[in-house]
Biopython code that builds the backbone (N, CA, C, O; Angstrom):
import numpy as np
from Bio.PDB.StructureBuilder import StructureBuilder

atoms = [
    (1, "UNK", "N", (-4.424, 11.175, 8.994)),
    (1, "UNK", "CA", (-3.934, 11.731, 7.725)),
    (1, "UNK", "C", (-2.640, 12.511, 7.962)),
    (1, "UNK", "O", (-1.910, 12.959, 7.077)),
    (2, "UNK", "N", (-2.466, 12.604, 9.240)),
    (2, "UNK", "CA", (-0.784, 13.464, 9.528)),
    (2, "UNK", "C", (0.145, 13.003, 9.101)),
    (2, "UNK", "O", (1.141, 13.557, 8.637)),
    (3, "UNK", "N", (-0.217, 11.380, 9.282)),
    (3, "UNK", "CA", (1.060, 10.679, 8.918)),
    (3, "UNK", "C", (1.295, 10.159, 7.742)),
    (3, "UNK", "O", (2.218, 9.370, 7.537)),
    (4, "UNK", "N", (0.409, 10.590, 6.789)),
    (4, "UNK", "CA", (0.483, 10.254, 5.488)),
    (4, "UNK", "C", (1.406, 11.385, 5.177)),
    (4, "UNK", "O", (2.435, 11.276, 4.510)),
    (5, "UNK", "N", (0.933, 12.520, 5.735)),
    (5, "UNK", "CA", (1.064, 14.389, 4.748)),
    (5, "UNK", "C", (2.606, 14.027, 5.505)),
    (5, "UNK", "O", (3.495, 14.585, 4.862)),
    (6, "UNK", "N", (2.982, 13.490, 6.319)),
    (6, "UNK", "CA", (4.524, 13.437, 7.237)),
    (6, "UNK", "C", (5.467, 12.486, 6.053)),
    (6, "UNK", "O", (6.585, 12.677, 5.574)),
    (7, "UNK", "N", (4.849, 11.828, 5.931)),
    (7, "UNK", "CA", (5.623, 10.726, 5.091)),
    (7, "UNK", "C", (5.986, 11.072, 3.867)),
    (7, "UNK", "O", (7.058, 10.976, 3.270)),
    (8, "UNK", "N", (4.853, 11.525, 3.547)),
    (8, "UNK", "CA", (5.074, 12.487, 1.612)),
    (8, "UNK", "C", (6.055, 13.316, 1.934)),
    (8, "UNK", "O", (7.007, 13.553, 1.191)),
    (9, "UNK", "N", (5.913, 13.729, 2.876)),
    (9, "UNK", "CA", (7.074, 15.442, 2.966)),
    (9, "UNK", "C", (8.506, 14.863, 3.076)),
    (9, "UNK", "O", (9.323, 15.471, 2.385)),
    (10, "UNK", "N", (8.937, 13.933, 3.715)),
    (10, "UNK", "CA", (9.835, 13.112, 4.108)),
    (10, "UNK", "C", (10.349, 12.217, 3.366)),
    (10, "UNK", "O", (11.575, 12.209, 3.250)),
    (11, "UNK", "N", (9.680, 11.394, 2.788)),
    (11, "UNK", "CA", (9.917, 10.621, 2.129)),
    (11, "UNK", "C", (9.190, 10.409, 0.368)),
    (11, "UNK", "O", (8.106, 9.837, 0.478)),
    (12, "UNK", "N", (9.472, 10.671, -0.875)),
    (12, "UNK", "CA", (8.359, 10.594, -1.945)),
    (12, "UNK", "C", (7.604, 9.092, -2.086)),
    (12, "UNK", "O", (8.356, 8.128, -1.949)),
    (13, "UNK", "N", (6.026, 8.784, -2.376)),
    (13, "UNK", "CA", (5.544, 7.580, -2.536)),
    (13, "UNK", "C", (6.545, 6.474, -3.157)),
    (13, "UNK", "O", (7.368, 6.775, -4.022)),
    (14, "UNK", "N", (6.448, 5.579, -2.803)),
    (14, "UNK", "CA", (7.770, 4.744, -3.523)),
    (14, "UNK", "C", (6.680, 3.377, -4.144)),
    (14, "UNK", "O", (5.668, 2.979, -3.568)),
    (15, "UNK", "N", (7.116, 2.964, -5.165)),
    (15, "UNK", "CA", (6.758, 2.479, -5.985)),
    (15, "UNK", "C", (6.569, 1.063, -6.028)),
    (15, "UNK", "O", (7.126, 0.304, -6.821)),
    (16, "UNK", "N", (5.428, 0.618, -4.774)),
    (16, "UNK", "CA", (4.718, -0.207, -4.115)),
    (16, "UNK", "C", (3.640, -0.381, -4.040)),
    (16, "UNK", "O", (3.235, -1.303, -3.332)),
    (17, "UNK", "N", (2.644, 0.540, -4.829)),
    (17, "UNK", "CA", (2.026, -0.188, -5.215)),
    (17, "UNK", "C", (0.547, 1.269, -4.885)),
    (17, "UNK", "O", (-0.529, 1.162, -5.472)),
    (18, "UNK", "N", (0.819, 2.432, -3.932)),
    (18, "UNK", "CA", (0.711, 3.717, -3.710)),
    (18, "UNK", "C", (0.864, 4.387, -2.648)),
    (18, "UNK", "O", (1.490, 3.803, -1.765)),
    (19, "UNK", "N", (0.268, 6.106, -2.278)),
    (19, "UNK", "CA", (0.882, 6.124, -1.821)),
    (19, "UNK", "C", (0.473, 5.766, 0.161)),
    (19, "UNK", "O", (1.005, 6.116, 1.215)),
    (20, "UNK", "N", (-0.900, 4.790, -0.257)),
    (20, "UNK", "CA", (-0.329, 3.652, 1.179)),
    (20, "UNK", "C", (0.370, 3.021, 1.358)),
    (20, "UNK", "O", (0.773, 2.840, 2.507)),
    (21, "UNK", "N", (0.855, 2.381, 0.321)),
    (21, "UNK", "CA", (1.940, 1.202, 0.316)),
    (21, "UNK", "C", (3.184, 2.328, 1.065)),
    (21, "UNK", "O", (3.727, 2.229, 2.165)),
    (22, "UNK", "N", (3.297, 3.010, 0.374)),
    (22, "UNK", "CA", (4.520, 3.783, 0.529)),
    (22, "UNK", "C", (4.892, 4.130, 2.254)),
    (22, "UNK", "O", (5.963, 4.152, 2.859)),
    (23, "UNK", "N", (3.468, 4.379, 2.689)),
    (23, "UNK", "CA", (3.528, 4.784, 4.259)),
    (23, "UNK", "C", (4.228, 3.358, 4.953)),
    (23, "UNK", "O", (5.216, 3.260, 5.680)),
    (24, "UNK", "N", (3.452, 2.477, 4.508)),
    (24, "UNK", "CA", (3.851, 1.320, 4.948)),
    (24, "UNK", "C", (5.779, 0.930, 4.735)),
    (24, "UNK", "O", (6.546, 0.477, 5.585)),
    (25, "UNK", "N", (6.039, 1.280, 3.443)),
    (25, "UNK", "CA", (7.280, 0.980, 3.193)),
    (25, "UNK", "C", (7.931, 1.486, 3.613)),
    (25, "UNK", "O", (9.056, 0.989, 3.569)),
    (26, "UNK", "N", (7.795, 2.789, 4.315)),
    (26, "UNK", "CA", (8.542, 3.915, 4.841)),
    (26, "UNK", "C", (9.645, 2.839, 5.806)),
    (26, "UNK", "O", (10.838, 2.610, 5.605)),
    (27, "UNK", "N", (9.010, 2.473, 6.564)),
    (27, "UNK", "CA", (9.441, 1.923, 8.222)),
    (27, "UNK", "C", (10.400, 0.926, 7.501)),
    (27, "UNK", "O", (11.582, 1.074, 7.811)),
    (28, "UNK", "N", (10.108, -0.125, 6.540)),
    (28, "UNK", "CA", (10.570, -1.089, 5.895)),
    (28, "UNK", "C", (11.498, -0.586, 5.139)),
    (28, "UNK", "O", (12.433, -1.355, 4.916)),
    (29, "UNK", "N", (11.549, 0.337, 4.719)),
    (29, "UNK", "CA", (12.842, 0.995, 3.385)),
    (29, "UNK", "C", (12.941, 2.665, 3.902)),
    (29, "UNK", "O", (12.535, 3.675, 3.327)),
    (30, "UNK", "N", (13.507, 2.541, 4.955)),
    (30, "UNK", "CA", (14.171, 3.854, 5.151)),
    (30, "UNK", "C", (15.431, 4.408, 4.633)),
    (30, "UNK", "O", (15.842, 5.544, 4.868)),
    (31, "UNK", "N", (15.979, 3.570, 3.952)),
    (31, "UNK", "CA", (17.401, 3.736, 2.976)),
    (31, "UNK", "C", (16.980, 4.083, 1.912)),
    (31, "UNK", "O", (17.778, 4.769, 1.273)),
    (32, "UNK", "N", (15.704, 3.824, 1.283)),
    (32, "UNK", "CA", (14.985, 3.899, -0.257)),
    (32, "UNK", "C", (14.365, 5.086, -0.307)),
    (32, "UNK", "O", (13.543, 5.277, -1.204)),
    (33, "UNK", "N", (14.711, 6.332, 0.868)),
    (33, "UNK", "CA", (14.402, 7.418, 0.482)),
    (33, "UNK", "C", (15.569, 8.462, -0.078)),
    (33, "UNK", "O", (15.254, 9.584, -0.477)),
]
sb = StructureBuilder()
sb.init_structure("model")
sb.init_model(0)
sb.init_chain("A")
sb.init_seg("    ")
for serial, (resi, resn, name, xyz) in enumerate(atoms, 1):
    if name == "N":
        sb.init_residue(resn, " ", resi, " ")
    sb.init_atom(name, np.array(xyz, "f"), 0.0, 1.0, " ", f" {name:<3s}", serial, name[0])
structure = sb.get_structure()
């Protein structure tokens, strides 16, 4: 769960679908933050 609470702080859920997708998208769309 660190790396969820890391990702929210860092990056906001992005609009994929939630905010797992979002963890996932992180790595994939690091410009889309």
């Amino acid at each position: 769960m660190t790396v969820e609470h890391h990702t929210a702080v860092s990056r906001p859920p992005l609009p994929r679908g939630g905010p797992r997708s979002g963890v996932r998208a992180v790595p994939a769309y690091p410009e889309r933050g």
